[in-house]
ZAMARGU-4260 file (C-alpha; in steps of 0.2 Angstrom, whole numbers, plus 5000, padded with zeros to 4 digits):
<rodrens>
0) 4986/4794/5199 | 4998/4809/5206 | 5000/4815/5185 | 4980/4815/5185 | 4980/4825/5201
5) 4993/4838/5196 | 4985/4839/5180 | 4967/4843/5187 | 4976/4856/5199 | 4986/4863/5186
10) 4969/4865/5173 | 4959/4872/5188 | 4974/4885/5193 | 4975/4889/5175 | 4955/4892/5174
15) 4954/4904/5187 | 4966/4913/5181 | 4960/4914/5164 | 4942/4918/5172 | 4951/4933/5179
20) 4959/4939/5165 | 4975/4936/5172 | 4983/4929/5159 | 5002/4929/5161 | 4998/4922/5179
25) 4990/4907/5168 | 5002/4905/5156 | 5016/4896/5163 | 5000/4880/5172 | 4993/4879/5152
30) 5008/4877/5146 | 5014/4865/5159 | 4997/4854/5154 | 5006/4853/5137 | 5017/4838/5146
35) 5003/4828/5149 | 4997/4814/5136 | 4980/4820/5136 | 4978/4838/5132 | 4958/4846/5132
40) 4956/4857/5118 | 4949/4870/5131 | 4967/4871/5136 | 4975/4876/5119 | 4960/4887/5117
45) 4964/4896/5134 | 4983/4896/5128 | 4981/4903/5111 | 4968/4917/5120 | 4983/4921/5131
50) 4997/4921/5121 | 4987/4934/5113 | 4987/4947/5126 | 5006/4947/5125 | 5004/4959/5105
55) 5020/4952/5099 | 5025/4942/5085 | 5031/4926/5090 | 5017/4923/5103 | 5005/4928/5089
60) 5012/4915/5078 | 5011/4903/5095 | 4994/4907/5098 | 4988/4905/5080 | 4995/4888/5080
65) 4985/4883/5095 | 4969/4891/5087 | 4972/4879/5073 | 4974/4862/5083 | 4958/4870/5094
70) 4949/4871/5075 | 4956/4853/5068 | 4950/4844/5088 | 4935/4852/5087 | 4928/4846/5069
75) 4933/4828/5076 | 4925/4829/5092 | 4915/4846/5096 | 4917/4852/5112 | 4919/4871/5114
80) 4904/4883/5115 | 4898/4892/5099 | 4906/4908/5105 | 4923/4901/5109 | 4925/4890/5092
85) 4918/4908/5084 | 4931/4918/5091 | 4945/4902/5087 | 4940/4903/5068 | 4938/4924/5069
90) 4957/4925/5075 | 4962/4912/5061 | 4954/4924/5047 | 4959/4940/5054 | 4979/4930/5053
95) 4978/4923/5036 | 4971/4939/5029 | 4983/4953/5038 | 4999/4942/5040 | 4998/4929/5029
100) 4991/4939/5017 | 4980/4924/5009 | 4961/4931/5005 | 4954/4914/5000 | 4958/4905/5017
105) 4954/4919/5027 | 4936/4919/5017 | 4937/4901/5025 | 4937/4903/5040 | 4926/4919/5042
110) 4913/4908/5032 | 4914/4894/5047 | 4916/4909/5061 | 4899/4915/5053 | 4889/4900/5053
115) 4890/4899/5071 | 4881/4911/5086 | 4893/4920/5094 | 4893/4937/5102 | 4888/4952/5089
120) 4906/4961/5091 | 4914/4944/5084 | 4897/4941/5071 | 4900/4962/5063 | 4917/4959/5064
125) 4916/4944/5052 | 4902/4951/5042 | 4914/4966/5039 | 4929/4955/5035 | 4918/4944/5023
130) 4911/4962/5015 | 4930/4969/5012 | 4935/4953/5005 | 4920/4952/4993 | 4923/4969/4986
135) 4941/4966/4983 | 4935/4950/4970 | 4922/4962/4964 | 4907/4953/4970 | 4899/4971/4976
140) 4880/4962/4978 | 4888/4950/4990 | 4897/4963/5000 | 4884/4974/5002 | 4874/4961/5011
145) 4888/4957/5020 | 4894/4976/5026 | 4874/4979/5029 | 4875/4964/5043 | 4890/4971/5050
150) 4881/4988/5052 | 4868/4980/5062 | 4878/4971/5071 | 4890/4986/5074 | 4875/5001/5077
155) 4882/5012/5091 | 4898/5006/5091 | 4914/5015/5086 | 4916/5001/5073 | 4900/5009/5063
160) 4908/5019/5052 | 4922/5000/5043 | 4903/4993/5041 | 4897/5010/5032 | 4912/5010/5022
165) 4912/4995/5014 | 4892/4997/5010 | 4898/5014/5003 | 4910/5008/4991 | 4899/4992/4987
170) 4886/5003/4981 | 4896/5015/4972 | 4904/5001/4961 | 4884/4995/4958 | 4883/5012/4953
175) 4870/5016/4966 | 4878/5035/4966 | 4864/5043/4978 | 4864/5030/4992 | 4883/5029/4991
180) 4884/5049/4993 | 4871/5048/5009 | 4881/5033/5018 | 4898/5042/5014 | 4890/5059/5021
185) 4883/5047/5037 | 4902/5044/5039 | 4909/5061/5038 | 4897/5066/5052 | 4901/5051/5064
190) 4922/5053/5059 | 4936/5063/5048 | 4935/5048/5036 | 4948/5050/5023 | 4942/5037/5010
195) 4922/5041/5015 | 4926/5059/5008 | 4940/5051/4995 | 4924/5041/4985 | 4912/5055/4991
200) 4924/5065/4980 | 4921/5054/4965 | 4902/5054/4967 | 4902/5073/4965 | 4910/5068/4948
205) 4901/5058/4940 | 4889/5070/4946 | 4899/5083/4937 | 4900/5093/4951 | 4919/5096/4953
210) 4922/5110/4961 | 4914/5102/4977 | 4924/5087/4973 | 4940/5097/4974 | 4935/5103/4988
215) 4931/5089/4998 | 4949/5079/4994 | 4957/5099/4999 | 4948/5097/5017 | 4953/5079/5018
220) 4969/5081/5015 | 4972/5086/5033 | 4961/5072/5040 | 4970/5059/5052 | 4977/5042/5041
225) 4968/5026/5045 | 4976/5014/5053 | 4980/5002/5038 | 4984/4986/5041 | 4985/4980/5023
230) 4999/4992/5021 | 5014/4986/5030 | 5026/4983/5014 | 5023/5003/5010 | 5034/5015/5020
235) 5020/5029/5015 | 5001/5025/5019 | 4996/5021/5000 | 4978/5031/5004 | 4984/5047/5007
240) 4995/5045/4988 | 4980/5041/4981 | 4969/5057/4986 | 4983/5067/4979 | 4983/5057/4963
245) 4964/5061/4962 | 4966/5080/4965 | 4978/5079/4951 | 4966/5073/4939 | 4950/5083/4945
250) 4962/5101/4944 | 4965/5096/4927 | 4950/5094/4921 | 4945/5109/4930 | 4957/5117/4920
255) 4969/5121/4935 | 4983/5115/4926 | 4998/5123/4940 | 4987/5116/4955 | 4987/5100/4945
260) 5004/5099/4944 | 5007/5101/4964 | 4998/5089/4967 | 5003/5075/4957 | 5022/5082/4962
265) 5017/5080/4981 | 5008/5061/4978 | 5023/5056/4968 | 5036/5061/4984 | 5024/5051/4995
270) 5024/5036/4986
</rodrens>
């Protein structure tokens, strides 16, 4: 009887201040619960959610492996809202694709994330995640249906433009030239995109137009580098490399041989 009694004071002080936002304040009650025979699954979830605030390593690994007991307790018994169990599968894809690095179980779970009605911030970022990872295998029809949902999901929001590129590169590799130069123009209006103009670039070729090609890779060289998360084994951000490695080519076969030369001598330092 007195266990059952701390346990329900320590679940509701944790609550209130997980309510709160007060997260290390309710760190050390759920973790306390974790002594108790009978653990609810809304306490891992509130754990994992916390641990995350923290943006360091070793509680990010904590509080992806709470995410997975929350997803394995939940397909045995649901009990967690659509929104929660959304968000748990959502941070499990988003850590399988960026730190594990493993595509096909990160598809997984932003399969599973999808299938349930959660809030449109978590629904676009999941579309968009599901749209990347389809053009990366090459399914560019399946993307594009999946960066058009994130755009909807993401219209008026500063995450607009990640939808916009993917629908961009997904309709340039379908060859749909027109309608991938208008989305990549749409970027370049809303933000200094460096890839938007790097494939905005390579419409204007195979338009045969390269002096404006040129000249959109010259302006974006000084545009701001994406944060890319993909890239963490490379000392030097592997985009910026390969605008200098397609100004290379395109002074070549402009017949600028000396400019060429620059700037295949600069992307070889960055690399």
């Amino acid at each position: 009887m007195i266990d059952l009694k701390h346990e329900e004071y320590y679940f509701s002080t944790a609550k209130k201040f997980f309510q709160k936002q007060e997260y290390e304040k309710a760190i050390p009650w759920l973790e306390m619960l974790l002594d108790f025979k009978r653990i609810d699954t809304s306490t891992y979830y509130m754990l994992a959610c916390s641990l995350l605030q923290r943006r360091e390593e070793k509680s990010i690994v904590q509080a992806m492996e709470y995410f997975k007991m929350v997803d394995e307790r939940d397909k045995e018994m649901p009990c967690l809202s659509d929104q929660a169990l959304q968000y748990c599968r959502y941070m499990l894809g988003r850590d399988a694709y960026y730190r594990l690095y493993d595509r096909k179980k990160a598809y997984e779970y932003f399969l599973e994330a999808r299938m349930l009605d959660g809030a449109d911030s978590i629904n676009g970022r999941v579309s968009y995640h599901l749209a990347r990872i389809e053009n990366f295998h090459g399914n560019y029809i399946e993307a594009l249906c999946y960066a058009k949902e994130a755009g909807e999901y993401f219209q008026l929001s500063n995450e607009e433009n990640k939808a916009l590129f993917e629908k961009g590169f997904s309709l340039y590799r379908l060859g749909d030239y027109q309608e991938a130069k208008e989305t990549f123009l749409t970027m370049l209006e809303k933000d200094l995109h460096m890839n938007a103009a790097r494939y905005l670039a390579k419409v204007y070729e195979r338009e045969g137009n390269f002096s404006l090609a040129i000249q959109t890779l010259e302006i974006a060289r000084s545009y701001p580098l994406p944060e890319f998360q993909d890239s963490s084994p490379y000392l030097t951000n592997p985009l910026i490399v390969s605008l200098y490695e397609d100004l290379g080519r395109l002074l070549k076969k402009d017949g600028q041989i000396e400019r060429s030369n620059l700037a295949y001598q600069k992307a070889k330092v960055l690399r």
